[in-house]
N, C-alpha and C positions, 0 to 999 in steps of 0.2 A: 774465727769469724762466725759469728752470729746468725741467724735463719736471715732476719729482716735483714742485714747489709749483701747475706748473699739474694736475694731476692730481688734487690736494688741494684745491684748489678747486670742483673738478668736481664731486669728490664729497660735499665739503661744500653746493654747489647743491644736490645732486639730494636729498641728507637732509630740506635747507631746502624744497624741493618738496615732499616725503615727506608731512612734516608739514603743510606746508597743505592735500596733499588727505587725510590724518586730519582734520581738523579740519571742514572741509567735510563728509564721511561721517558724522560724528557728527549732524549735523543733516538732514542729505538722503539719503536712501537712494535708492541708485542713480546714474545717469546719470553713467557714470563719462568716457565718449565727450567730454559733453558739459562736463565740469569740466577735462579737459586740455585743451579747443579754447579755452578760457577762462582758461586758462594761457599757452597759447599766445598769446591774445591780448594778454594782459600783459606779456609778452614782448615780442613787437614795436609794441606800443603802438600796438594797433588798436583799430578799434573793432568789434561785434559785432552782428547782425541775431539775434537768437533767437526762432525760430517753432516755436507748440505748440496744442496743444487746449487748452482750461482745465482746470486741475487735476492739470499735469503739474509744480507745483512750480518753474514758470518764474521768478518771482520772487524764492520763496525762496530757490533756487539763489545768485541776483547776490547779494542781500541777505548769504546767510550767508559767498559768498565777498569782497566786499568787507569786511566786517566784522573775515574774518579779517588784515587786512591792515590796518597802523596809518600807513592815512591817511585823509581825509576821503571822508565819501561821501552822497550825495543822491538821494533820488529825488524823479522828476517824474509826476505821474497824468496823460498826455495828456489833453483831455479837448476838445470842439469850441468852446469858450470859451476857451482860451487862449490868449494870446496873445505877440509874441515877447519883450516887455519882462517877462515872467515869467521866462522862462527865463532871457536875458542881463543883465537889469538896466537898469535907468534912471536921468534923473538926476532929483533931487527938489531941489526952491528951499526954501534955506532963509532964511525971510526975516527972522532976525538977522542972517548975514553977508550978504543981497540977493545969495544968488549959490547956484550950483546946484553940488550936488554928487553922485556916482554913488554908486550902492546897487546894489550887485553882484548878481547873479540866482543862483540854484539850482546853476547850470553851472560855477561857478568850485570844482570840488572833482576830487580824483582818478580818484574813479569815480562815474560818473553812471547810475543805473538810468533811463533814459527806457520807464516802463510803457504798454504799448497807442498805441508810437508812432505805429499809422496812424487814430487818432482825433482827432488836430488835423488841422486845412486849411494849406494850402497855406505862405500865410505863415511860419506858427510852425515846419514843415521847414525853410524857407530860413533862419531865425536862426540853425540850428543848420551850415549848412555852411561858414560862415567861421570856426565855434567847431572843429569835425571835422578841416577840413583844413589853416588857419593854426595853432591851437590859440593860437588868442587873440579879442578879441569887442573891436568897437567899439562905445562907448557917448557920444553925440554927436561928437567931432570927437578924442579920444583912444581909444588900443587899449589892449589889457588882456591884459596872457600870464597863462593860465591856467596851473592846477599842471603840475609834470611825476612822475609819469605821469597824461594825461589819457587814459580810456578810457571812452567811452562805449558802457554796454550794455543796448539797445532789444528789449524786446519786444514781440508781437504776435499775434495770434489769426488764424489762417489764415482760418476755416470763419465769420465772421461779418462781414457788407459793410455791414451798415445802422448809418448812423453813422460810416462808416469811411472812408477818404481816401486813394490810392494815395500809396503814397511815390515823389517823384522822381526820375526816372531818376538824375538827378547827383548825388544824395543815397544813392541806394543803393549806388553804386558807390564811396561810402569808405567803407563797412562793408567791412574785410578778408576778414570771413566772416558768411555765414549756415550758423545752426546748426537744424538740426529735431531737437526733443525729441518724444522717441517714446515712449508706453507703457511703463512698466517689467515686466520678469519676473515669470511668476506668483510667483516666490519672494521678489522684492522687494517685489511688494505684500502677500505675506503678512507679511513683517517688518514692512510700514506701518501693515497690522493689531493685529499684536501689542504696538506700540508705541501703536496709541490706544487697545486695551483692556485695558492695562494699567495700574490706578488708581493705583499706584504710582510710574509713571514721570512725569517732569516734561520740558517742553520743555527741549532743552540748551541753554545761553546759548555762543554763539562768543567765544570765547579770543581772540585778537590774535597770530597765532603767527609775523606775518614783518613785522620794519620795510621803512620805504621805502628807506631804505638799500643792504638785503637785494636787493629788488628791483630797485633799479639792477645792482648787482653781478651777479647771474644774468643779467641783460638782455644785460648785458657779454659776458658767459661763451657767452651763446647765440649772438649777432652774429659772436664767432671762428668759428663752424661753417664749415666750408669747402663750398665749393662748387666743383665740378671744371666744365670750360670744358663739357666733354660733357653736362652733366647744366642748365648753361645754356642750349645750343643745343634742350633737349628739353622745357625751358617753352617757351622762345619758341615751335616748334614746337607744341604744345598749343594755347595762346592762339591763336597765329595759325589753326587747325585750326577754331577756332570762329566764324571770320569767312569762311568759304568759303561760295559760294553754297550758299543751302540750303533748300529748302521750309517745313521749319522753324524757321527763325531769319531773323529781320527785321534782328538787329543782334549782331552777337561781342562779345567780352571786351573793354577798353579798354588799352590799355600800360598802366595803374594795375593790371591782374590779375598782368601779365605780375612787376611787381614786387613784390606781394605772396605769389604764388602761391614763390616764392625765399625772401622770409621767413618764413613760415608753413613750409614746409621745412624750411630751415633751423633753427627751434624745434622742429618736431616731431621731427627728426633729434634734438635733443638731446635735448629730455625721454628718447628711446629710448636713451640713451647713448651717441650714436655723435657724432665731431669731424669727420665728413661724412657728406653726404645721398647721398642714393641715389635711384633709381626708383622706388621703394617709396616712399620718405618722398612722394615728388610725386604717386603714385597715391594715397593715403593720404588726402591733404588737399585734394585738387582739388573733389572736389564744392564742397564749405566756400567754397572761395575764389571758386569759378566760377560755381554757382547760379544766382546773385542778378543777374549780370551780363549773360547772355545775355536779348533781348528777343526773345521768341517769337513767330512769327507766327500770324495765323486759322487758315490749316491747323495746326498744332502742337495750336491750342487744339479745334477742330472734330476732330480726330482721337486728341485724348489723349496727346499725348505732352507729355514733361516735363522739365525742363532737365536733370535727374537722369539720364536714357532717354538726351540728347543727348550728353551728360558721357562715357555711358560706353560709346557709339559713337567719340566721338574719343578717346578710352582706348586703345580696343583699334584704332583706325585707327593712329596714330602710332607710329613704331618706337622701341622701347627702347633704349636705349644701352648 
């Protein structure tokens, strides 16, 4: 392949991008942060922790971005009754042919909204991490490959405990990123305004504006990003930065950061237009990637500090390249 056809590609991507997050904007105003980090994840075919207060349009968000996108997609209401043959599937006797056959669960689609993941128990987490990290689900004594792209994206409610269920450690650690939705702009919520009092306007229905296709082929496109040897040795160094003794941290990053914290880079680098990463793209997206992963100790919590605090202590500790 040629400079100018890959070049045409590129920029046929980024059109193709363009338009999914129009499409998305037409129904959600604002969080614009948070629609590329979920691009992003699309891209590397992550999965996604999304935490927010209620009423920040969390749902809406997955909802109208899966939608835009023409393949299958599901959501799950966690809920503390559930249980894991909901979500993977079971098998059911059927007792014309005296023999049992599987009934697929919720989870066998592209993208999966798992709503208010930390209100089921214990259990119903663990189904979901051989579907996360093999991307396939056994259902008695056969496996099952789920779609490809599998991406599941979990939210949760920070500020509310009762009824709710820590998610576990090894669970949280294949979420590529956690994302915090924040407040939007006084000027965003005024558009939010003018949009419900307006009797005139109608909820926009989502258009379908990128096959799967499509998505493979950018996925493509993003995976070439280069990554220079120096720009390697300054993850490792990061991740490894957060497993140093430390008052506040009980436990660092896992090598699964250290790999993700490259691909998530690597995407970001491109959505930005660029066919290598930088320093930038890796300060950029570290929280996202690292958050979730650091286990904080008593002191940490007795004194308020916060993985975000810790993030960007080893930020500024480790030397740029």
């Amino acid at each position: 392949m040629d400079q100018a056809t890959a070049n045409q590609q590129t920029e046929q991507a980024h059109e193709t991008l363009a338009r999914l997050r129009a499409e998305v904007g037409r129904v959600v105003v604002g969080q614009a942060v948070v629609v590329d980090r979920l691009l992003i994840a699309l891209l590397v075919r992550g999965h996604v922790l999304v935490e927010g207060l209620p009423g920040l349009a969390k749902t809406l968000l997955v909802k109208t971005l899966a939608s835009a996108i023409d393949g299958s997609s599901k959501r799950i209401q966690f809920t503390p009754d559930l249980l894991p043959a909901d979500i993977t599937g079971t098998l059911i006797f059927d007792p014309a042919g005296r023999n049992f056959t599987p009934r697929l669960g919720p989870i066998f689609a592209n993208f999966v909204l798992a709503d208010e993941i930390n209100r089921a128990p214990a259990k119903v987490q663990s189904a979901l991490l051989e579907a996360m990290q093999e991307r396939q689900v056994t259902i008695g004594d056969t496996s099952y490959v789920l779609p490809d792209p599998f991406v599941v994206i979990a939210t949760q409610n920070p500020i509310e405990h009762e009824g709710t269920y820590a998610l576990p450690e090894a669970q949280v650690d294949r979420f590529v990123m956690k994302l915090r939705v924040d407040y939007p702009t006084a000027d965003e919520e005024l558009r939010m305004l003018a949009m419900y009092l307006d009797p005139t306007s109608e909820r926009p229905t989502v258009r379908r504006v990128l096959q799967l296709d499509q998505v493979h082929a950018v996925a493509k496109l993003a995976a070439k990003v280069h990554v220079d040897e120096r720009i390697g040795k300054y993850v490792v160094e990061l991740v490894g930065a957060t497993r140093k003794p430390s008052p506040h941290v009980s436990f660092g990053a896992s090598p699964r950061a250290t790999l993700a914290l490259a691909h998530v880079a690597k995407a970001y680098a491109f959505l930005q237009g660029r066919a290598f990463v930088i320093p930038e793209d890796v300060k950029a997206i570290a929280h996202d990637v690292l958050r979730h992963r650091l286990v904080l100790s008593y002191e940490a919590a007795a004194e308020g500090m916060t993985a975000d605090r810790l993030i960007d202590g080893v930020l500024g500790a480790v030397r740029v390249p």
